[in-house]
C-alpha positions in Angstrom: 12.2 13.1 -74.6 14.7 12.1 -72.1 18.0 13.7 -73.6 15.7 16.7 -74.5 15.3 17.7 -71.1 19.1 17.2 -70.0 19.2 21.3 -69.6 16.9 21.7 -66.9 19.2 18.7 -65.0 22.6 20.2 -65.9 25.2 20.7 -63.1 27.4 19.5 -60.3 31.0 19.2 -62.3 32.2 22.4 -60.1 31.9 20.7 -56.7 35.1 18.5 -58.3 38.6 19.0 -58.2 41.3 16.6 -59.3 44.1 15.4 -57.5 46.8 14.0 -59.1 48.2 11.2 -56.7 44.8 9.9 -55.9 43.8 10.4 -59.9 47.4 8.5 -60.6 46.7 5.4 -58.5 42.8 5.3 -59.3 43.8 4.8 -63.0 46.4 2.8 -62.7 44.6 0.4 -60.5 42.1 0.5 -63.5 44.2 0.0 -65.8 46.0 -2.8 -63.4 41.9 -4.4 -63.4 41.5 -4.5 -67.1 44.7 -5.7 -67.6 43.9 -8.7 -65.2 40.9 -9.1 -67.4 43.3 -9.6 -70.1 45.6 -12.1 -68.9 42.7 -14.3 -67.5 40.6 -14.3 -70.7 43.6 -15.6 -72.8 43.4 -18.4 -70.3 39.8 -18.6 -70.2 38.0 -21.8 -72.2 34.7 -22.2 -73.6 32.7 -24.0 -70.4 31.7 -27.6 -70.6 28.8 -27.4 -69.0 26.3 -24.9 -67.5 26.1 -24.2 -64.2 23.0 -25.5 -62.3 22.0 -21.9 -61.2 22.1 -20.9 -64.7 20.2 -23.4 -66.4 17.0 -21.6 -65.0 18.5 -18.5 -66.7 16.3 -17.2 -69.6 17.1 -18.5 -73.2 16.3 -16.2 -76.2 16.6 -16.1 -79.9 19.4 -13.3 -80.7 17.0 -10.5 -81.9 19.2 -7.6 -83.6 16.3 -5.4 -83.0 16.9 -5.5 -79.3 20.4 -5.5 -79.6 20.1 -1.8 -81.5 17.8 -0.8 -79.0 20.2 -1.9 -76.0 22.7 0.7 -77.9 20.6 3.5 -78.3 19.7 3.1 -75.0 22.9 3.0 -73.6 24.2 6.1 -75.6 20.9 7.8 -74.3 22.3 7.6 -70.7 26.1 8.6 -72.1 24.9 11.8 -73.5 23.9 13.0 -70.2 27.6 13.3 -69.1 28.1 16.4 -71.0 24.8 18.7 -69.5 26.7 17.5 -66.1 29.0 20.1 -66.7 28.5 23.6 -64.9 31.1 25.9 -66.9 32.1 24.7 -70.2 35.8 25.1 -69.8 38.8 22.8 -69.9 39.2 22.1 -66.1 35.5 21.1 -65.6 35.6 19.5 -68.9 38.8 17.0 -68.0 37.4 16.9 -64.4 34.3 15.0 -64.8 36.1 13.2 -68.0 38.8 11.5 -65.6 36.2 11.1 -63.4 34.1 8.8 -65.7 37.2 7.4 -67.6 38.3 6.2 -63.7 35.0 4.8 -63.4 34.7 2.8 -66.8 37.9 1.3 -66.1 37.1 0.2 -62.9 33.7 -1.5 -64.5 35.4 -2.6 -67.4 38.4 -4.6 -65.6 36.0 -5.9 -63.3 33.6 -7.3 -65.7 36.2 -8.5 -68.2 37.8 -10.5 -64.9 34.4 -11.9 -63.7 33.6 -12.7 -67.8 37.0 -15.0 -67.6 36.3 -16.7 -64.5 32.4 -17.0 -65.1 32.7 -18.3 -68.7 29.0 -18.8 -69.5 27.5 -19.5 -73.2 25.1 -16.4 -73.9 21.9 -17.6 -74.3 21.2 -17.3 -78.4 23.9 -20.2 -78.3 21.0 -22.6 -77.5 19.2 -21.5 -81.1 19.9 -22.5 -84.6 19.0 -19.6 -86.0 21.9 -17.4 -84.2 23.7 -15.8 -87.3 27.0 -18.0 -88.3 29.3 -15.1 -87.1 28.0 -14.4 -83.5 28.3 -18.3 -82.7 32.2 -18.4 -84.5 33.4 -15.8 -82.1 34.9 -16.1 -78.7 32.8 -13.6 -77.7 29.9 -16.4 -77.9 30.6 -17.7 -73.8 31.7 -14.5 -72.3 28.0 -13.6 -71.3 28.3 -12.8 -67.6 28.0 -10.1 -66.4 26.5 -8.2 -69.2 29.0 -5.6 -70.8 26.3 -3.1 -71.9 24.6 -3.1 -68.6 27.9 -2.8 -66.3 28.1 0.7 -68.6 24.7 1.5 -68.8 24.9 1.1 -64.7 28.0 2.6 -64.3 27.2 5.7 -65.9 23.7 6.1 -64.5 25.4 5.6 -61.3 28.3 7.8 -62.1 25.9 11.2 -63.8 23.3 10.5 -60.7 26.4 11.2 -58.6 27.4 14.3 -60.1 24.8 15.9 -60.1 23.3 15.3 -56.8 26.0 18.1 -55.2 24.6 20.1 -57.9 22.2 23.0 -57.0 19.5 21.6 -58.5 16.5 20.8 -55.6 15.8 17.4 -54.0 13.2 17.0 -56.7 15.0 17.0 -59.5 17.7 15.3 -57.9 15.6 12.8 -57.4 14.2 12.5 -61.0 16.9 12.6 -62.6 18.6 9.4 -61.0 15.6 8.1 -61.5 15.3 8.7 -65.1 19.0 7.4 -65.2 18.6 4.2 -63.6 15.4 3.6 -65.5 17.4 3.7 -69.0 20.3 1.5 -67.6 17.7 -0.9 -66.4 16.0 -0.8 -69.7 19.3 -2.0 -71.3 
């Protein structure tokens, strides 16, 4: 229902021009972020202990079911991007691309950084049922913050953005953020 209605939302890409300096030094300090992820995950160790604030912190079975449904959710929000655009042509086209590339590498950095520092055991740990290969990898204590909701935010945040310069009226404007921040918060 959601991504059916994308047509009546599309716009806003035109009121965007690139700029190459500003576009150089955006992604390279994105690229700098994720890179600082990098280094401090290879010196990152599984935590001893959990954090006091966190022991309050929900525990849950891993349910693969939800874990799909995170996905689909997330590539819900994704595949407004595209209806974003105003005239399908390359310069609009690469425009708002950059624009979200700059974005996700900002988020991405960030939370790989924080995911380093913040080593935390994602809570399926806690279960004996967790299937062998989720608890074997590494992956298994990076659990803050959440990599499919700094996306799912990031691109709600990002397509609410583009298209409020868009024609569209307040309404709609309004609607469609929400409908945006409503699917990032469901994943």
């Amino acid at each position: 229902i959601f991504i059916s209605v994308f047509p009546l939302f599309a716009g806003g890409s035109g009121q965007f021009q690139l700029e190459k300096n500003k576009e150089i030094i955006v992604l390279s300090s994105g690229a700098g972020i994720i890179l600082t992820g990098a280094v401090l995950k290879s010196f990152s160790s599984e935590p001893l202990t959990t954090p006091a604030a966190w022991l309050t912190y929900p525990l849950n079975p891993y349910n693969g079911s939800l874990a799909s449904a995170s996905n689909y959710m997330l590539a819900a929000g994704i595949t407004a991007l595209p209806f974003l655009i105003d005239d399908w042509n390359w310069d609009e086209t690469t425009t708002l691309g950059v624009m979200y590339i700059e974005a996700l590498s900002i988020t991405w950095g960030t939370k790989e950084s924080l995911k380093a520092v913040f080593t935390k055991n994602r809570p399926y740990t806690a279960y004996s049922d967790t299937p062998f290969d989720l608890l074997a990898s590494k992956d298994r204590y990076y659990s803050f913050p959440s990599g499919h909701t700094s996306i799912a935010f990031t691109t709600a945040g990002f397509a609410t953005s583009v298209f409020a310069v868009s024609d569209a009226s307040p309404l709609m404007k309004y609607l469609f953020g929400g409908i945006n921040f409503t699917l990032a918060s469901g994943v």
